[in-house]
TIVOVEX-298237 format. One record per residue (C-alpha): x negated, y negated, z. Coordinates in steps of 0.001 Angstrom, whole numbers, padded with zeros to 6 digits, always signed. Each point is the difference from the previous one (the first is absolute). Last residue first. Layout:
<pts>
XYZ ...
</pts>
This chain:
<pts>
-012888-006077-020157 +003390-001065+000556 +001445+003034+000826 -002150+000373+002998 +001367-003367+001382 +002875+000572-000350 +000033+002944+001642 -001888-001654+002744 +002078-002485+001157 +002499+002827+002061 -003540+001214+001658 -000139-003299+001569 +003577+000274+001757 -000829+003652+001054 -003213-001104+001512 +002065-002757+001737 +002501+002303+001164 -002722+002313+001098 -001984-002771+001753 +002896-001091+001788 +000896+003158+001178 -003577+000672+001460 +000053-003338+001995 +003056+000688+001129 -001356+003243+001911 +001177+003249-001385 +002087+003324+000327 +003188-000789+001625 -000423-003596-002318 +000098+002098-002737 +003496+000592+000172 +001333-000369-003536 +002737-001394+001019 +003204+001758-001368 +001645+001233+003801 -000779-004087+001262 +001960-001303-002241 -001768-002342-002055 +000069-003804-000234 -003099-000951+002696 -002509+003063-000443 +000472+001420-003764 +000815-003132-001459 -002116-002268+002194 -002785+002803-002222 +001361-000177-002966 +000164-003738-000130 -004185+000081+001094 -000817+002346-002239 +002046-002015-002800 -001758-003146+000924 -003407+001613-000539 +000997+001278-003371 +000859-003454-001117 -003361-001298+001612 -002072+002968-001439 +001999-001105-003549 -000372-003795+000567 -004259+000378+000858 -000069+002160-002720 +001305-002393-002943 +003208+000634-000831 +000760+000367-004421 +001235+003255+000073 +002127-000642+002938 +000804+001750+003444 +002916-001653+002207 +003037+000376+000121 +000544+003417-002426 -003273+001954+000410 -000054-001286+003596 +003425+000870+000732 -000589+003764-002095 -003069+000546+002682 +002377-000893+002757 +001868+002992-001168 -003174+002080-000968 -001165-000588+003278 +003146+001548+001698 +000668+002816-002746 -003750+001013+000897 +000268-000483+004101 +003336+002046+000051 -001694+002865-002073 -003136-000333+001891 +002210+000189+003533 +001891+003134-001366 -003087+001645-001416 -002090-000403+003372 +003303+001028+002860 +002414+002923-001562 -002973+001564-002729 -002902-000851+003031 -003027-001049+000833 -000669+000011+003593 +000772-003329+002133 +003886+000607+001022 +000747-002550+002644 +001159-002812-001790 +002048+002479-002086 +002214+001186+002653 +000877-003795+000120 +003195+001100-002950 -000759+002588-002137 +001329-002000-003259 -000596-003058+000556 -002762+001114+002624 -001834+001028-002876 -002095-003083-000552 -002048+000915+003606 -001602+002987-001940 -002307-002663-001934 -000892-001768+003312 -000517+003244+002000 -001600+001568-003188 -003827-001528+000865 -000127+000921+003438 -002627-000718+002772 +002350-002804+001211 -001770-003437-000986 -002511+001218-002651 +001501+002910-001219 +003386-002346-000229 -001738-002731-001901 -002032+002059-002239 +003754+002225-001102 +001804-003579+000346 -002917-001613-002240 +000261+002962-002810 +003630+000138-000406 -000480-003973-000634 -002206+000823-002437 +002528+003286-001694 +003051-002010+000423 -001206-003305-001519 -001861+001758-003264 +003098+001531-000542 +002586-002821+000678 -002551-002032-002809 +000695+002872-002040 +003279+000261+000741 +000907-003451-000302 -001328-000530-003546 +002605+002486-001084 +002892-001546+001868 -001449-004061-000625 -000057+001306-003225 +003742+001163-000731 +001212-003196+002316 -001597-001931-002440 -002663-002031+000849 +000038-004071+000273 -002505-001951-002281 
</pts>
């Protein structure tokens, strides 16, 4: 059975929630890890706004750190709402659900690299190796599975 556009929207901000705040949490690791700063990667978001300013800014920040979260929230919660809508079913199994989720981290991330302009990338890859994006696109796409996952039990 297909969602309604009404709870794909709810679902998808909880699973949009629990997707922004992991795969907040791998660009923050990754970016300590790989450039001795854990806000480059988060800060980076901002250039829509602040233009590649924000690439370079690596304290927190009102202008820089809240304007890259916000972008990265609405962001996940967007591709959240696809998954919710396209994807996600009460009746999945797991295995369909990570692999779903999976297939939306991977969309939103030619998305964001290959059919963007270049001014609303996210711009992580200023900050991090491709290894490190792909692992927070992919923890992003299983983190989308596991709203349902929780509700279910």
């Amino acid at each position: 059975m297909k969602k309604t556009w009404r709870q794909a929207l709810v679902q998808g901000c909880w699973s949009g929630a629990i997707g922004s705040l992991t795969s907040t949490a791998v660009l923050a690791a990754a970016g300590n890890e790989e450039k001795g700063t854990p806000l480059g990667p988060i800060n980076v978001i901002a250039r829509w706004f602040w233009g590649d300013r924000a690439a370079h800014h690596h304290e927190p920040s009102l202008r820089y750190t809240a304007t890259g979260y916000a972008i990265h929230h609405a962001s996940a919660t967007l591709w959240a709402v696809v998954y919710e809508k396209f994807v996600e079913a009460p009746e999945q199994r797991l295995a369909a659900r990570v692999a779903g989720g999976l297939a939306v981290g991977a969309l939103a991330c030619f998305t964001d690299y290959k059919l963007t302009p270049y001014r609303l990338e996210p711009g992580f890859d200023k900050h991090l190796s491709a290894g490190s994006m792909a692992l927070v696109y992919g923890v992003f796409g299983l983190s989308l599975a596991l709203r349902g996952q929780l509700q279910r039990r």
